[in-house]
TIRO-2110 file (N, C-alpha, C; in Angstrom, 1 decimal):
// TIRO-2110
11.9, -56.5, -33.8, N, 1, A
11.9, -55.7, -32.6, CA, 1, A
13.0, -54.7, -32.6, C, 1, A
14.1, -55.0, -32.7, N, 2, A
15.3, -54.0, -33.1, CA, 2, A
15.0, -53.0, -34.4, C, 2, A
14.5, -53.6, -35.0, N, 3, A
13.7, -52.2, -36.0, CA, 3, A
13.3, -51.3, -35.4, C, 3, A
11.8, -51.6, -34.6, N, 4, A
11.4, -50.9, -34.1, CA, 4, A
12.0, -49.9, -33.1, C, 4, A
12.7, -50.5, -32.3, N, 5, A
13.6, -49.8, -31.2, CA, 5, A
14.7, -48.8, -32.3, C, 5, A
15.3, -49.2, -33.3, N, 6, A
15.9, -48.5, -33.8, CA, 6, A
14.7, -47.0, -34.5, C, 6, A
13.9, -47.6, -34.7, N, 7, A
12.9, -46.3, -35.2, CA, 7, A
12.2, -45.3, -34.6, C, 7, A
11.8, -46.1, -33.6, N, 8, A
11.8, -44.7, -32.8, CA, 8, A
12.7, -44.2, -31.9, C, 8, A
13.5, -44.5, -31.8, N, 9, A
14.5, -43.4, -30.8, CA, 9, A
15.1, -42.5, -32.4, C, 9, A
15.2, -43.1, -33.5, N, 10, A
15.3, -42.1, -34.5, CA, 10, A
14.0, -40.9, -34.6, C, 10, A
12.6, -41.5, -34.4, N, 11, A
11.9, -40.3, -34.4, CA, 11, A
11.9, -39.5, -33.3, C, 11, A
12.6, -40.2, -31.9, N, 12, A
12.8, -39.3, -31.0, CA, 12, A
13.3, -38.0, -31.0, C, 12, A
14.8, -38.6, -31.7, N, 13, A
15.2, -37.4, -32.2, CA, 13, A
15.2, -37.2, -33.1, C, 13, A
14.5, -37.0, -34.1, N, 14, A
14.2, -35.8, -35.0, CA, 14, A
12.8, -35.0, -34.7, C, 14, A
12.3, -35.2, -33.3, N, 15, A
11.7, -34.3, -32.8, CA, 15, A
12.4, -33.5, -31.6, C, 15, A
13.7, -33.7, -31.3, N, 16, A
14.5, -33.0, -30.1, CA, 16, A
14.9, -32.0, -30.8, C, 16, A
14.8, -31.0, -31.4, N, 17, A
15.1, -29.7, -31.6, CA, 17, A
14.0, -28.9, -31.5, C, 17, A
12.6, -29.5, -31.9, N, 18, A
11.3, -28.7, -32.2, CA, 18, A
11.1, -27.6, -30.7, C, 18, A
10.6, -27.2, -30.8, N, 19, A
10.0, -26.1, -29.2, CA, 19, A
8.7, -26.7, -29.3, C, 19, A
8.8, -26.8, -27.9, N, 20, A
7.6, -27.2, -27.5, CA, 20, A
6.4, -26.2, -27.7, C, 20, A
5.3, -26.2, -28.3, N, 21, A
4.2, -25.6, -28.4, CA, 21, A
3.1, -26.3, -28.8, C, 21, A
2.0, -26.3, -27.4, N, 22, A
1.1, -26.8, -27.3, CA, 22, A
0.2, -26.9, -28.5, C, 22, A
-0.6, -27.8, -29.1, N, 23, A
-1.3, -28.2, -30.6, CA, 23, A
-0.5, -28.4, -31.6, C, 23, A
0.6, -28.3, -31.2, N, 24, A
1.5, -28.2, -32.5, CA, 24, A
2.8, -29.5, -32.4, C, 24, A
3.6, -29.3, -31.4, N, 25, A
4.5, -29.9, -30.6, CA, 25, A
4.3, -30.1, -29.4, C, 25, A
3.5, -31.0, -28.4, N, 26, A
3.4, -31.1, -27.4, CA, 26, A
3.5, -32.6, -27.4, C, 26, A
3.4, -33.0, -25.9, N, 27, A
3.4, -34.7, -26.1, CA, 27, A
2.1, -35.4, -26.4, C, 27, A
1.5, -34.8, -26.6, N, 28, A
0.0, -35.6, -27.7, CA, 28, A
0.3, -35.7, -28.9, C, 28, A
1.2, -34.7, -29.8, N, 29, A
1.0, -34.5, -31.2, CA, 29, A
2.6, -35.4, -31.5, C, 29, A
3.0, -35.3, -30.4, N, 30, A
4.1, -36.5, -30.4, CA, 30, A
3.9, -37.8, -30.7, C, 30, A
3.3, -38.3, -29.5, N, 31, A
2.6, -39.9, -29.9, CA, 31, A
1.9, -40.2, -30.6, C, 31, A
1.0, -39.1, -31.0, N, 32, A
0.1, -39.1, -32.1, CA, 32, A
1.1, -39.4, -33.3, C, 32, A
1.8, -38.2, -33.6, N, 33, A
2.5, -38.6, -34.9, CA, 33, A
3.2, -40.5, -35.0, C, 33, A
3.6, -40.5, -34.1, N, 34, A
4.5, -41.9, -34.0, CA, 34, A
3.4, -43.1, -34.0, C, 34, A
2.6, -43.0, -33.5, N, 35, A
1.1, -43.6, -34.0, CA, 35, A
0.8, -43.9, -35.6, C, 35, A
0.6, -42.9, -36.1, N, 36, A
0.2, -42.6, -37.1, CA, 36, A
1.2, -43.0, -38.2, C, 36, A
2.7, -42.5, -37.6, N, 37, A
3.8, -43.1, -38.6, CA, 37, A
4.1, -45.2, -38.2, C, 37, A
3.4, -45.4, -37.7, N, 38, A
3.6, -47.3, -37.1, CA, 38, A
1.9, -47.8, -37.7, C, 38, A
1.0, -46.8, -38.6, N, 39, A
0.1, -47.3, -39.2, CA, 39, A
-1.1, -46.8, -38.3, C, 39, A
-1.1, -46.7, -37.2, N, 40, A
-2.0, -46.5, -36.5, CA, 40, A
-2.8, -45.4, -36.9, C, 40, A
-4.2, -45.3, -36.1, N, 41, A
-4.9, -43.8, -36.3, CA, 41, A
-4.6, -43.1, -35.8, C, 41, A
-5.4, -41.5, -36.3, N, 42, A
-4.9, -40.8, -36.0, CA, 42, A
-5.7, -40.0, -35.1, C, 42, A
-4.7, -39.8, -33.9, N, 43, A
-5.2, -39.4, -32.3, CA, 43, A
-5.7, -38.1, -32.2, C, 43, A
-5.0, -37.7, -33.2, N, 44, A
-5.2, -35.8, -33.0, CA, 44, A
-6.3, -34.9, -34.1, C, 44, A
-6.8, -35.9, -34.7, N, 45, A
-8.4, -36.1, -35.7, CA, 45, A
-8.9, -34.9, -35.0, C, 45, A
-9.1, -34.0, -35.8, N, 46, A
-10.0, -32.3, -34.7, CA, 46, A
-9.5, -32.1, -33.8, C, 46, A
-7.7, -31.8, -33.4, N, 47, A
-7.3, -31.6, -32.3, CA, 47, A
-6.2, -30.5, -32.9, C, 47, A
-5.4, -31.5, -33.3, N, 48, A
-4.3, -30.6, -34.0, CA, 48, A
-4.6, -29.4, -35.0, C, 48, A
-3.4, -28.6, -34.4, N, 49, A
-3.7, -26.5, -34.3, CA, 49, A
-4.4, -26.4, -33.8, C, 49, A
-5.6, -27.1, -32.9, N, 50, A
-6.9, -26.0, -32.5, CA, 50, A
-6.9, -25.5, -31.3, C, 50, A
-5.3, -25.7, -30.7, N, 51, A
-5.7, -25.3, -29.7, CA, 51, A
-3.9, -24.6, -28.9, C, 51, A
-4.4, -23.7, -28.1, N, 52, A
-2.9, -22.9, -27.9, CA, 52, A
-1.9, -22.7, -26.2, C, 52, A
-3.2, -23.6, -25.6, N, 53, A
-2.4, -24.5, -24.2, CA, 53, A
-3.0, -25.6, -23.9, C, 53, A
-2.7, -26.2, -23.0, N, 54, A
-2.7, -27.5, -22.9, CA, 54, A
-4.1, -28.1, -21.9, C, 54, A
-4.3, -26.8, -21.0, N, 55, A
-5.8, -27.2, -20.6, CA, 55, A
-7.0, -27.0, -21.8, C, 55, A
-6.8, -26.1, -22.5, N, 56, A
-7.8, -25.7, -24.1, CA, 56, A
-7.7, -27.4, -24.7, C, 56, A
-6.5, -28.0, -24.8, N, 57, A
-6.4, -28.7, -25.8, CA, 57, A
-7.6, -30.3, -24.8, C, 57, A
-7.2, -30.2, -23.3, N, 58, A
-8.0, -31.2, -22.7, CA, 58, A
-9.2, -30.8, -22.9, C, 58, A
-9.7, -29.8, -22.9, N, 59, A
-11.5, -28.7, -22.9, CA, 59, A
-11.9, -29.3, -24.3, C, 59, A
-10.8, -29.5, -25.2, N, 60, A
-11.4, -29.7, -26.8, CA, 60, A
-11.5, -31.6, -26.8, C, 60, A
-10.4, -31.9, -26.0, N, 61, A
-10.7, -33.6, -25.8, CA, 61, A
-12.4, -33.8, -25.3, C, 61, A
-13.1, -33.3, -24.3, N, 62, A
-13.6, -33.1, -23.2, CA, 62, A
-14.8, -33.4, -24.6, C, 62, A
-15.1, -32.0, -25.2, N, 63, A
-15.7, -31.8, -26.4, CA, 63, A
-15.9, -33.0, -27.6, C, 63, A
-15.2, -33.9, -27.6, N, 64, A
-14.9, -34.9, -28.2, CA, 64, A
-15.7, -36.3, -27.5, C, 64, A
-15.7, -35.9, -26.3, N, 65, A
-16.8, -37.1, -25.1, CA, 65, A
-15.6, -38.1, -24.7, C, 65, A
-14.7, -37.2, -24.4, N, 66, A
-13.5, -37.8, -23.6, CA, 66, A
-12.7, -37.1, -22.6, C, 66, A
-12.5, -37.5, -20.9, N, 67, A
-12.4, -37.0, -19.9, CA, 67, A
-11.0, -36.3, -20.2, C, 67, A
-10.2, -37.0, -21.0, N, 68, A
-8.8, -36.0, -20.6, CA, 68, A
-7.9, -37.1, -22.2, C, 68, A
-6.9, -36.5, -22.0, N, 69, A
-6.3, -37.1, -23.6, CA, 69, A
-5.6, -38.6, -23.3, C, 69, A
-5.3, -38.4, -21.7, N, 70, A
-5.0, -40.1, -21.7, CA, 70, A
-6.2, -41.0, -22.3, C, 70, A
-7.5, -40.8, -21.9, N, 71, A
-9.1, -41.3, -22.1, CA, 71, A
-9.3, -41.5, -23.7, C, 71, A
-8.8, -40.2, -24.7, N, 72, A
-8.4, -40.4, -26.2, CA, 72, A
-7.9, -41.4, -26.5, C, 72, A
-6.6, -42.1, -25.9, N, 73, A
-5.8, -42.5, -26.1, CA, 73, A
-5.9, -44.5, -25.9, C, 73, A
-7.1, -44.0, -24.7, N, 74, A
-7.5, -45.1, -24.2, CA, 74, A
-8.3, -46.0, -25.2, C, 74, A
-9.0, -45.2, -25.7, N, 75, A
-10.3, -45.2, -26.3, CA, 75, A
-9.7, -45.9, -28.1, C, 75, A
-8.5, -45.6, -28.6, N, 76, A
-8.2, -46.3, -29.8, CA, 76, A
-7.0, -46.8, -29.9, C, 76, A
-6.6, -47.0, -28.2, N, 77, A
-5.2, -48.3, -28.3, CA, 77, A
-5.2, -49.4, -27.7, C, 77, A
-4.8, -50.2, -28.1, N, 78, A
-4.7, -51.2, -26.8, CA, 78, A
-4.0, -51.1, -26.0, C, 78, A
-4.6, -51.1, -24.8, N, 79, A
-3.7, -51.0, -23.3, CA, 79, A
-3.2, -52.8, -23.2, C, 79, A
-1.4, -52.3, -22.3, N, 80, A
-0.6, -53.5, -22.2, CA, 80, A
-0.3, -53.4, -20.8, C, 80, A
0.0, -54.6, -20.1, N, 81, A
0.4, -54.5, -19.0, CA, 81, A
2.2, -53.4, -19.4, C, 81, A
2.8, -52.6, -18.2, N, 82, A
3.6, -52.1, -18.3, CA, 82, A
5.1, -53.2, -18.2, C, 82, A
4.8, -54.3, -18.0, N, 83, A
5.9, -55.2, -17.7, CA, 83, A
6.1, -55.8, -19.3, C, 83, A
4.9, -55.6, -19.8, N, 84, A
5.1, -56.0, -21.3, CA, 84, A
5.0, -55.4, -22.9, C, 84, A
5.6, -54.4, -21.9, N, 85, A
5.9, -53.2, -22.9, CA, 85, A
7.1, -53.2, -23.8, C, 85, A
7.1, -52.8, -25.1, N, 86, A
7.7, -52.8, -26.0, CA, 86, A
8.4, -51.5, -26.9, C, 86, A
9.6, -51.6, -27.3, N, 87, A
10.3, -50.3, -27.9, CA, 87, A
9.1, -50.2, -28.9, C, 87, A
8.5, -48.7, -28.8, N, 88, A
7.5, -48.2, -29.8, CA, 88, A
6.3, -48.3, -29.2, C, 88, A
5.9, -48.8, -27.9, N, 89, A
4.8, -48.4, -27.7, CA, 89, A
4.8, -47.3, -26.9, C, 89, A
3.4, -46.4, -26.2, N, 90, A
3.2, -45.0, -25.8, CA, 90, A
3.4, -45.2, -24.6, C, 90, A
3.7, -44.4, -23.8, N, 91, A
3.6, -44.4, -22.3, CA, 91, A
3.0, -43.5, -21.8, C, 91, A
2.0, -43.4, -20.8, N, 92, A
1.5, -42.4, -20.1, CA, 92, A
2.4, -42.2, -18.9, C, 92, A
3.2, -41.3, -18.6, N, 93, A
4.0, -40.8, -17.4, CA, 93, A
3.3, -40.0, -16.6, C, 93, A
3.1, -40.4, -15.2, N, 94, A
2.6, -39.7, -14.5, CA, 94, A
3.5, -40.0, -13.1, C, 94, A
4.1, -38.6, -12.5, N, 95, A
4.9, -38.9, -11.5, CA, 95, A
4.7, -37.9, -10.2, C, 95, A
3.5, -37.9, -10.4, N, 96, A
2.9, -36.7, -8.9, CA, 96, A
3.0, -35.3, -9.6, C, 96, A
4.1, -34.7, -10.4, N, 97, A
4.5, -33.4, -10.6, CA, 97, A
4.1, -33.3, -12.1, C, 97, A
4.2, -34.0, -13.1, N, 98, A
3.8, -33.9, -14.2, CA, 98, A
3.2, -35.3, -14.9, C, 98, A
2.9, -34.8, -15.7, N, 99, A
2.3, -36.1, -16.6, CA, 99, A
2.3, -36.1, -18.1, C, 99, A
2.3, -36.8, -18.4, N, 100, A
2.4, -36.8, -20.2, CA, 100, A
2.7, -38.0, -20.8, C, 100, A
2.3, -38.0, -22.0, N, 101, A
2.7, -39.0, -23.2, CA, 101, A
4.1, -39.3, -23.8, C, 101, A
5.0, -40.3, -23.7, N, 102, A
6.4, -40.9, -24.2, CA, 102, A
6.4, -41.7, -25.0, C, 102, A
7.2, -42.2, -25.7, N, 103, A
7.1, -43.3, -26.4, CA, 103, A
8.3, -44.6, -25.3, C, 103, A
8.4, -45.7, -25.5, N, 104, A
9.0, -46.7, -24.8, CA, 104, A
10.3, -47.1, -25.7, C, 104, A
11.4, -46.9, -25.5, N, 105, A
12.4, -47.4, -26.3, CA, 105, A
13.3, -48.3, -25.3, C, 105, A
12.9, -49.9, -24.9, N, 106, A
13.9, -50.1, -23.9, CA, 106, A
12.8, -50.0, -22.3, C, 106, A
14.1, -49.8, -21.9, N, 107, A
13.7, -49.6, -20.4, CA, 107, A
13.7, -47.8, -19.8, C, 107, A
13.8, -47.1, -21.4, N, 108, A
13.3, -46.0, -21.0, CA, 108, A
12.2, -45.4, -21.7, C, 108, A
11.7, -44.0, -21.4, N, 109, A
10.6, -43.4, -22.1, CA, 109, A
11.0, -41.9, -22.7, C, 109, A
11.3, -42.3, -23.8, N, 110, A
11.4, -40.8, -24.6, CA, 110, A
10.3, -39.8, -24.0, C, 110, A
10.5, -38.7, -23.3, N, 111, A
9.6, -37.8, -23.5, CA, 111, A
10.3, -36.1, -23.9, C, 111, A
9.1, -35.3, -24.1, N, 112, A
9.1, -33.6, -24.4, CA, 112, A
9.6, -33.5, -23.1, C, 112, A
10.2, -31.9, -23.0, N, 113, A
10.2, -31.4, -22.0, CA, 113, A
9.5, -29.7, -22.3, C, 113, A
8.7, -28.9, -21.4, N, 114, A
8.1, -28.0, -21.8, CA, 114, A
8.8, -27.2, -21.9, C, 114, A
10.0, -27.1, -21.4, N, 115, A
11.2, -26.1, -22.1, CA, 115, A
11.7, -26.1, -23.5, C, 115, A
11.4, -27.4, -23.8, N, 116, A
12.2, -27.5, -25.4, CA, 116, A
13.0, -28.9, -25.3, C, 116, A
13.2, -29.6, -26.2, N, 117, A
14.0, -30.7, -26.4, CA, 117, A
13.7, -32.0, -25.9, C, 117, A
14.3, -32.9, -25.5, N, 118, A
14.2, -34.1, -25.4, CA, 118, A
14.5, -34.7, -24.2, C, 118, A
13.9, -35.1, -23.1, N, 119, A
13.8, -36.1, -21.9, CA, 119, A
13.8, -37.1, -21.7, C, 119, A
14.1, -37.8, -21.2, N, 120, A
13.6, -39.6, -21.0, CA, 120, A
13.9, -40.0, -19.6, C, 120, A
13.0, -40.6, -19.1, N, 121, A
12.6, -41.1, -17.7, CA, 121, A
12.9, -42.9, -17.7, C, 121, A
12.8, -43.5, -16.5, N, 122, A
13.0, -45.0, -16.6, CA, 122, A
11.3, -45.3, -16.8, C, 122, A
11.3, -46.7, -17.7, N, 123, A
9.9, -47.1, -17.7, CA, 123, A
9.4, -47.5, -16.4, C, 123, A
9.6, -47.7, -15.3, N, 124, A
9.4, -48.1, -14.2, CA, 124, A
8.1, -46.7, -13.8, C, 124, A
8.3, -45.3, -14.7, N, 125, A
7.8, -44.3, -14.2, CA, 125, A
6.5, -44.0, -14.9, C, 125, A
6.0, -45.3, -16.4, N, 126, A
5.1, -45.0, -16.8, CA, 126, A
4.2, -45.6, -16.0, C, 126, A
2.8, -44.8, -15.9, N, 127, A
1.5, -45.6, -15.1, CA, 127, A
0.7, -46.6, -15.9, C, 127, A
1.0, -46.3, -17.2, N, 128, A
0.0, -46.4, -18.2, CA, 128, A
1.0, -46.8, -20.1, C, 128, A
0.7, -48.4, -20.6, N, 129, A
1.0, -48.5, -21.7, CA, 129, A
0.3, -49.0, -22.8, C, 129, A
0.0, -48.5, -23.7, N, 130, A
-0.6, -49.0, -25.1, CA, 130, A
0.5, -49.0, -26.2, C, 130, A
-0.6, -50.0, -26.6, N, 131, A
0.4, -50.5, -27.9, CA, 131, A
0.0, -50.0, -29.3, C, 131, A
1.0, -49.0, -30.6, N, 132, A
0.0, -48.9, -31.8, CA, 132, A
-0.1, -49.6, -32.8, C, 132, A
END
């Protein structure tokens, strides 16, 4: 477990300098990657580049026969209760104002910010956790 916790707050940041841009760098192609680097599949399969904001990129999930990218996400993770959540799994953050994908390191949630760089909220604020 301390592996893991040490691994991803390492991939945290080595994605806190990128700029955020949607298909490319956004919080899908985020967890996606960290997915993908923990063995997992790959979430962003006909997604990644194809798309250049972030409603386009749900329009192309949609296209896929999936309501929205949390539903992607639904569909090839297993969901965990949030109390039994673990450094490295995904969090869905939804807090009235925004929403998006984090990873869990701890008792917090690495996430993007659409300005650029690197955020993290308390896990108390994810609605939603899968494990990859």
């Amino acid at each position: 477990m301390a592996d893991r916790h040490a691994a991803v707050i390492a991939y945290a940041q080595s994605a806190r300098g990128t700029a955020f841009r949607p298909g490319r760098h956004d919080c899908a192609t985020f967890a996606a990657g960290w997915v993908r680097q923990c063995g997992g599949p790959d979430l962003m399969a006909g997604l990644r580049s194809k798309y250049r904001s972030l409603k386009k990129g749900r329009e192309l999930a949609a296209e896929m026969g999936h309501a929205s990218e949390l539903d992607l996400c639904a569909a090839h993770l297993a969901e965990v209760p949030r109390l039994m959540a673990q450094s490295g799994d995904v969090a869905w953050v939804d807090d009235g104002q925004s929403e998006g994908f984090g990873l869990v390191a701890g008792e917090i949630v690495y996430c993007l910010t659409p300005k650029g760089g690197m955020g993290h909220v308390p896990l108390d604020r994810a609605a939603r956790v899968f494990r990859p």
